[in-house]
N, C-alpha and C positions, 0 to 999 in steps of 0.2 A: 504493500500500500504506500508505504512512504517512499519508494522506488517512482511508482505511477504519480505521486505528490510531486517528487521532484521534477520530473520529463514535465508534466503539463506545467509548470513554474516555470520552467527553463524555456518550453518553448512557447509561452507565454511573454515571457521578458523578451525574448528574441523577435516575435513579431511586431511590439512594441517598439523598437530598436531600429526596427526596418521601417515600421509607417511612421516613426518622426523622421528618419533617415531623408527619406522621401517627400515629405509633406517642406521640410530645411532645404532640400535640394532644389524642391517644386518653387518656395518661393523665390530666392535670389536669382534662382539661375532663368526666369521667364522673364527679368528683367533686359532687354532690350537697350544700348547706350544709342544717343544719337550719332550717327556715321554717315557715309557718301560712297555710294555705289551707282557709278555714272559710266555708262558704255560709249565710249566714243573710238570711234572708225579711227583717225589719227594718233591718239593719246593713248588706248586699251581701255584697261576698265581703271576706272578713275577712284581712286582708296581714301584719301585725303588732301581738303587741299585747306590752304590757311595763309591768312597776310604775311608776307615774308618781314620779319622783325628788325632783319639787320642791316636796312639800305635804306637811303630817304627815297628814292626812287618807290609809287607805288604799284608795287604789284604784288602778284601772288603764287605762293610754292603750291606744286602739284604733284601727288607720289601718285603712280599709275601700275600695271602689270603688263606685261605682253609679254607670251610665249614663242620658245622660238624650238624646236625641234624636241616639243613636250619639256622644255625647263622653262617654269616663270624667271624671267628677271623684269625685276624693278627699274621703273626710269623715273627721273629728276628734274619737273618742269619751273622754268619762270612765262610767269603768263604779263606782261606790260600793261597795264591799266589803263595808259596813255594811248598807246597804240594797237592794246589786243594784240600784241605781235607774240609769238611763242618760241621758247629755246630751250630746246633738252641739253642738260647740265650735267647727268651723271647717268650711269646704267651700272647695275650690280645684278649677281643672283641672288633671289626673293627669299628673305627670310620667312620661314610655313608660316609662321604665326603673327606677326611683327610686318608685313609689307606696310602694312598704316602708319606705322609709329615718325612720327615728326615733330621736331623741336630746335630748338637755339639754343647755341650756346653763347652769348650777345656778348656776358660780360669780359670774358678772358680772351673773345676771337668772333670771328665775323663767319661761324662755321652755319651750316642748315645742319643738323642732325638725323641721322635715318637707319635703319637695323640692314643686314643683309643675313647670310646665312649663317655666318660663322660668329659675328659680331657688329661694330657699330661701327658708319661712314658719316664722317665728318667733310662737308663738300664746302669748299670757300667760292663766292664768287668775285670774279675780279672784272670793275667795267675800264679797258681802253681809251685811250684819249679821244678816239673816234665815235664813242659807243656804246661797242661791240662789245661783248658778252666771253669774260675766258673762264677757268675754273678749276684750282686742283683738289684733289681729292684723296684722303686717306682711310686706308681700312683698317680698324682694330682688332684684331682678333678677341676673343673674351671664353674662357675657358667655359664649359658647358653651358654656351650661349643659346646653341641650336635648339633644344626645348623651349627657351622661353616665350613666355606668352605675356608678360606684363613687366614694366621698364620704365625709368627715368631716368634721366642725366642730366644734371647741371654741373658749372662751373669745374668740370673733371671728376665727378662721384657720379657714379654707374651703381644703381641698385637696380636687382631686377629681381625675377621668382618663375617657379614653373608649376604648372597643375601636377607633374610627376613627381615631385617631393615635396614639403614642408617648410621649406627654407626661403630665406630670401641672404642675395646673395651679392654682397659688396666691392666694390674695386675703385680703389680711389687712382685714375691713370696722369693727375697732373697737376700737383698742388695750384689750389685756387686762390684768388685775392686774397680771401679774411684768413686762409692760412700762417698768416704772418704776422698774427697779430693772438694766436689762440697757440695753449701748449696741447694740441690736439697728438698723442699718442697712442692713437689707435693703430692697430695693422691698415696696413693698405686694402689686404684681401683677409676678406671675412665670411661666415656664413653663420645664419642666426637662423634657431628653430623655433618662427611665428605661426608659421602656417596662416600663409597668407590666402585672400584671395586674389588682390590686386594691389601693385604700388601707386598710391595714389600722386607724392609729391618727393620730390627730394629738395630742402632748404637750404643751400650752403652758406646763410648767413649765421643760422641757429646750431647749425649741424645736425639737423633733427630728418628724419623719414618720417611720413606718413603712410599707413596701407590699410585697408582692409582685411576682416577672417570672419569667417563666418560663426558665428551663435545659434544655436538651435535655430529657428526659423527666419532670422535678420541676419544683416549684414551692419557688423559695426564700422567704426572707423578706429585708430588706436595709431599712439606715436610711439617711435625710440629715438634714442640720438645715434649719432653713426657708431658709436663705441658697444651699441645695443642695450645702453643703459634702457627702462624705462623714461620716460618724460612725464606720465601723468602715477599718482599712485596706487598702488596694486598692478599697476598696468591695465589700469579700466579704461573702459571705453570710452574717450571721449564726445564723441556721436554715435548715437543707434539706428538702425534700420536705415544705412544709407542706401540711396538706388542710383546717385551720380555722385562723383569728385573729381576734382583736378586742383591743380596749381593756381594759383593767381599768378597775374603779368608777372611779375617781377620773381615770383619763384620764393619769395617770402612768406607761406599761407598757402590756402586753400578756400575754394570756395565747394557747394555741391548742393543739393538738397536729399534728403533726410522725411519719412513716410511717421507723420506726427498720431498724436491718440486717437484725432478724428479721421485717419485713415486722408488728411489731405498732405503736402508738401512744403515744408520749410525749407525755404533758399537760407544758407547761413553763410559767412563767411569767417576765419580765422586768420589775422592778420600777425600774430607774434606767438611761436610755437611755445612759449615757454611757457609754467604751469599756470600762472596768474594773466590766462590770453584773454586777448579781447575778442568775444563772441558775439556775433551781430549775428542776430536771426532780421533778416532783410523783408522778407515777404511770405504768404502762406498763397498757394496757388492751390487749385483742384490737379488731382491725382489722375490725368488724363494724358493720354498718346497721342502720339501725332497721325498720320494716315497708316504710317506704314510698321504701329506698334511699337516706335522709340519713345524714351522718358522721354520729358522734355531737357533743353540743352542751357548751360549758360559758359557766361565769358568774360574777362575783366580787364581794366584798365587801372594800374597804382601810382602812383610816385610819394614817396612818403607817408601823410596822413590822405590824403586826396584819392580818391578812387571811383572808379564809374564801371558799374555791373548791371549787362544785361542782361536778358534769358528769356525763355519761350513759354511758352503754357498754353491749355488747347483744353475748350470745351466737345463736350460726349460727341461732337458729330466731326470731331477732328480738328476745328476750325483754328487756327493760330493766333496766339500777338505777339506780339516782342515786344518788352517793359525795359523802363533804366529806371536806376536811382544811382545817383551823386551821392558823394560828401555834402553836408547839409541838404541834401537836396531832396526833396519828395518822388516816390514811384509815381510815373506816368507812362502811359500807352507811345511806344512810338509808332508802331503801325499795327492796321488786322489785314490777313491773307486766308483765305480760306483754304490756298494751295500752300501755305507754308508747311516745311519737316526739315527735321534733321537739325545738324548741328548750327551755332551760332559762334560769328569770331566780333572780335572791333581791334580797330589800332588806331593811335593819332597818326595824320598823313598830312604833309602838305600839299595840298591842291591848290592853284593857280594863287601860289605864294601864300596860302590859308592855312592854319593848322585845323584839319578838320577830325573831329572820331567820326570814324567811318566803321560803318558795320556791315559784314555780310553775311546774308541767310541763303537759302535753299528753297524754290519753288518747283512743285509739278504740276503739270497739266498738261491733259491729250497725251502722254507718254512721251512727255520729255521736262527735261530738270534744265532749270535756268539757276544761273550764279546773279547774287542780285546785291549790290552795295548803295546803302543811304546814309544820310547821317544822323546824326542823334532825334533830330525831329523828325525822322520818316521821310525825309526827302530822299528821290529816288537820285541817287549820282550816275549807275550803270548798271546792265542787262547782260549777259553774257551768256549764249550757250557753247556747248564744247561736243 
């Protein structure tokens, strides 16, 4: 009898174990990020594109795919804002997981950042007296790169992770500014058992990581510093139940929103990783998709105290707006599209000797996606298909 007690116990406990298994699995993972999946004849299929950060010249970075005898490789576009004119800048082999991955490295070099198979390409471009468009290009190699599926780099700190282990995994490839100023003696290469589910930021001014792990049925948010100290204590979660994060402009913070009691969405922002940070819960939007099942998106602009963050949100028949708020400044509508989706960028540009923030969104309709850039007040600047 207590044989037959035991087995039903056990396989009792065990099914239990599988349906929260599942029910934890069910929710994070049906979350959908805003992205760009754009087929075009010239370019391939279009992964990511985003304001290029580190040229006054405006225009914009495009990672793309094209196959060539069954191998993807990656190419590396500048698209001319001025003239719509287009120039491929780099071709690699396609990292499986990572062909999207795009960033700057502004402050120590004037590099575009992007993953290939083995590790990370740092692509400089250089404009001629004439012009013309040059560009060189280096590849890092990065030890058990090829797994990874989630990545940041700033200022020479490379943290990354992989769905196949537990670990998130460190390499500092080039001491940075504020290195010179901090007794930071940690290893260069490191590996730390968080068990992550994504990196969301790397801070090289705090020396802090941010990333994701999963909790029973949420997804938190949680910091270390690069040495893998803790930053908050016990190592608690600083945000719960996130469903988007990223970096702010500057790489100091984080912005994201966060699935609140009443099941809507708080936009929050974290501008100083340290324990005593400053937390701005920005806005509470409805827990709605956009056409094609993405969260909604957001994007920021910092310099100091100063900052201006947009984002998207979409009531039940999909329909879009795109909201700002300032520093001192109140949330207001900058536009409604009914074909809005997808992800959202801004940068300040100058236009015809103007410093303007420009923002660009994603429209569909009739089965095709336009690139679309206005400015703060919803004025349209340009249209662009590809």
């Amino acid at each position: 009898m207590k044989k037959h007690s035991f087995l039903i116990t056990f396989t009792l406990l065990l099914c239990l174990t599988f349906l929260s298994y599942s029910y934890q699995k069910e929710n994070y993972e049906n979350v959908t990020k805003p992205h760009v999946n754009i087929e075009s004849k010239n370019l391939g299929k279009i992964n990511n594109i985003d304001f290029c950060k580190t040229y006054e010249n405006p225009c914009l970075v495009i990672t793309s795919i094209k196959y060539e005898d069954y191998t993807p490789y990656s190419y590396l576009y500048l698209l001319d804002l001025e003239t719509e004119q287009i120039t491929e800048i780099n071709k690699y082999k396609s990292h499986k997981y990572l062909s999207d991955f795009l960033t700057f490295d502004s402050f120590s070099s004037d590099d575009i950042v992007t993953a290939y198979e083995d590790g990370i390409v740092k692509t400089e471009v250089k404009y001629d007296e004439d012009g013309s468009i040059n560009f060189d290009s280096q590849e890092l190699d990065i030890f058990k790169f090829e797994d990874t599926d989630s990545v940041d780099f700033k200022n020479g700190a490379l943290f990354f992770s992989s769905k196949n282990d537990n670990l998130i995994y460190k390499q500092i490839l080039h001491n940075d500014f504020f290195s010179s100023f901090t007794n930071d003696n940690a290893p260069k290469h490191q590996t730390f058992y968080r068990n992550p589910n994504y990196i969301v930021n790397v801070n090289s001014l705090d020396g802090c990581l941010s990333y994701t792990k999963v909790n029973k049925d949420r997804l938190d948010l949680y910091r270390m510093y690069y040495s893998g100290e803790y930053v908050d204590k016990f190592n608690a979660p600083l945000i719960k139940n996130v469903v988007n994060a990223k970096g702010i402009h500057n790489g100091y913070g984080f912005i994201g929103m966060n699935v609140n009691s009443e099941s809507n969405l708080d936009i929050f922002m974290i501008r100083n990783q340290s324990e005593n940070q400053d937390n701005y819960k920005i806005d509470t939007i409805n827990y709605n998709t956009d056409m094609f099942g993405s969260v909604p998106s957001i994007d920021s602009l910092t310099f100091n105290e100063d900052y201006t963050l947009v984002y998207t949100s979409y009531d039940k028949s999909h329909k879009g707006k795109i909201k700002s708020i300032g520093y001192n400044k109140g949330i207001k509508t900058v536009l409604e599209d009914e074909n809005l989706y997808g992800p959202i960028r801004i940068e300040d540009y100058k236009i015809n000797d103007k410093k303007i923030k420009s923002i660009m969104y994603f429209t569909y309709e009739n089965g095709s996606t336009k690139i679309n850039i206005c400015d703060i007040n919803g004025n349209k600047i340009k249209s662009i298909s590809l």
